[in-house]
Every structure is written in structure tokens, then in C-alpha cells.
DOMAR-492305 format. One record per residue (C-alpha): residue in one letter; z, x, y. Coordinates in Angstrom, 1 decimal. Example, Ala and Ser with C-alpha at 12.3 -4.5 7.8 and 13.67 -1.06 7.14 Angstrom:
BEGIN
<"A", <7.8, 12.3, -4.5>>
<"S", <7.1, 13.7, -1.1>>
//
This chain:
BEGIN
<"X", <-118.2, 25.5, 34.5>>
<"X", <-115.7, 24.3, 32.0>>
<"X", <-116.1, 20.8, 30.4>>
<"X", <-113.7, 18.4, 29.3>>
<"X", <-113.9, 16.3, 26.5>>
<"X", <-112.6, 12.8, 26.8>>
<"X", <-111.2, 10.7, 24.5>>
<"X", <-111.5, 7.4, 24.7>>
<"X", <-108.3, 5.3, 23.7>>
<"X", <-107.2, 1.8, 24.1>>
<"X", <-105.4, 1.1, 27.6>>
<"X", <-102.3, -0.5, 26.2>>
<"X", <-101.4, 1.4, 23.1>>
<"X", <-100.2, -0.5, 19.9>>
<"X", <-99.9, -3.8, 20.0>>
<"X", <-97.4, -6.2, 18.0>>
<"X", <-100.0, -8.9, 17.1>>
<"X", <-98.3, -11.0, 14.6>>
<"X", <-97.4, -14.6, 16.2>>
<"X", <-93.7, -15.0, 16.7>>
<"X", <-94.0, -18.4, 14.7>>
<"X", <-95.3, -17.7, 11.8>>
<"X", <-91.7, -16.0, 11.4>>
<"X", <-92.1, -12.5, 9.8>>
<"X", <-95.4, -10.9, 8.2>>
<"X", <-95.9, -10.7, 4.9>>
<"X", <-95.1, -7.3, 2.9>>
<"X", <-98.2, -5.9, 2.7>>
<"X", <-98.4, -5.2, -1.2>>
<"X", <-97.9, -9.0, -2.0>>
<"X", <-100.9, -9.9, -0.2>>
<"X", <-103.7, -11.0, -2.0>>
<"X", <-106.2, -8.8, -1.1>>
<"X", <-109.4, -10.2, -3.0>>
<"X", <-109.2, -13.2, 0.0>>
<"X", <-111.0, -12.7, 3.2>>
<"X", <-108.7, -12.5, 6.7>>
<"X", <-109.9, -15.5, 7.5>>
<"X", <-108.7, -17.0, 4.3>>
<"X", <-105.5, -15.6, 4.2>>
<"X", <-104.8, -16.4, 7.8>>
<"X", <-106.2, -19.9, 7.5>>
<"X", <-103.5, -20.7, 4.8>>
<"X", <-100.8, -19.1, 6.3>>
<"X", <-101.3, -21.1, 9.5>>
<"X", <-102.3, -24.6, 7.2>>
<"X", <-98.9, -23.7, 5.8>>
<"X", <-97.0, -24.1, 9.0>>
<"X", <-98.5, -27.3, 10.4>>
<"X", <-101.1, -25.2, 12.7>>
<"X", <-104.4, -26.5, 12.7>>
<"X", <-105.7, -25.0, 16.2>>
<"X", <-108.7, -22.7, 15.6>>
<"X", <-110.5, -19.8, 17.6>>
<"X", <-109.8, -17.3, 20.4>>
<"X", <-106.4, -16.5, 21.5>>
<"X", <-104.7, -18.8, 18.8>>
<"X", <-102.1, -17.7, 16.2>>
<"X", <-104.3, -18.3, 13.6>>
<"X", <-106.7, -15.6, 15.0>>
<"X", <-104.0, -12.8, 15.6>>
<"X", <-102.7, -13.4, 11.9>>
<"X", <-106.4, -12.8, 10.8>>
<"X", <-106.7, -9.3, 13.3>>
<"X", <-103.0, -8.3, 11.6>>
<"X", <-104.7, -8.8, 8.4>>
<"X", <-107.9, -7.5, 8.7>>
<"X", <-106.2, -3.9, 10.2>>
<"X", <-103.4, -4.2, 7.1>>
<"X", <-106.2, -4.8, 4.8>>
<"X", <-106.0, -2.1, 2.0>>
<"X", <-109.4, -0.3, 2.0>>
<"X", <-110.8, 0.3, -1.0>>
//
């Protein structure tokens, strides 16, 4: 009997995360990486007015986008 290995993968692919108003993301190299996600998205969004907080909000995609662009050392 043959077996098959299965991979899982995500249903939709790759997703563009980065909210539309927050204009463009940064360039990656003039991030400061020493700050958390959280940090980094928190004053990116204080920067544009947004103070909403938690699931489903810009703030929290910025801080997904910058926890996957985060340079691993």
C-alpha cells in the first residue's frame, strides 16, 4: 500500500496584510529592529491618529507585517 505524505499549507496562500491606510510599509532595512512589533506598530498607528487596539484592527496587521519582516538574528 503506498502512502502519501501531506503537507499541510495555509488555505489562502500569501496574504497582503499591510493596512491600506497606513499608506505604504516601511523599507525593511530602516526599521528599527531592537523595538518589539508591538512597539513599532503602536507608533506607527499613534502616528496616524489610530488609537483602536486588538483583533482585526490595523494596528494588529502592522504588528503581524512586522513580526514576519522582522530580521532574525
Amino acid at each position: 500500500m503506498n502512502t502519501v505524505n501531506m503537507t499541510l499549507m495555509s488555505k489562502g496562500g500569501p496574504r497582503k496584510i499591510w493596512p491600506d491606510q497606513y499608506g505604504y510599509p516601511p523599507n525593511v532595512k530602516d526599521v528599527d529592529w531592537g523595538k518589539s512589533d508591538g512597539q513599532l506598530a503602536d507608533s506607527l498607528s499613534n502616528k496616524h491618529g489610530d488609537t483602536k487596539r486588538g483583533q482585526s484592527t490595523p494596528n494588529n496587521l502592522a504588528r503581524k507585517w512586522f513580526r514576519d519582516k522582522c530580521v532574525k538574528k
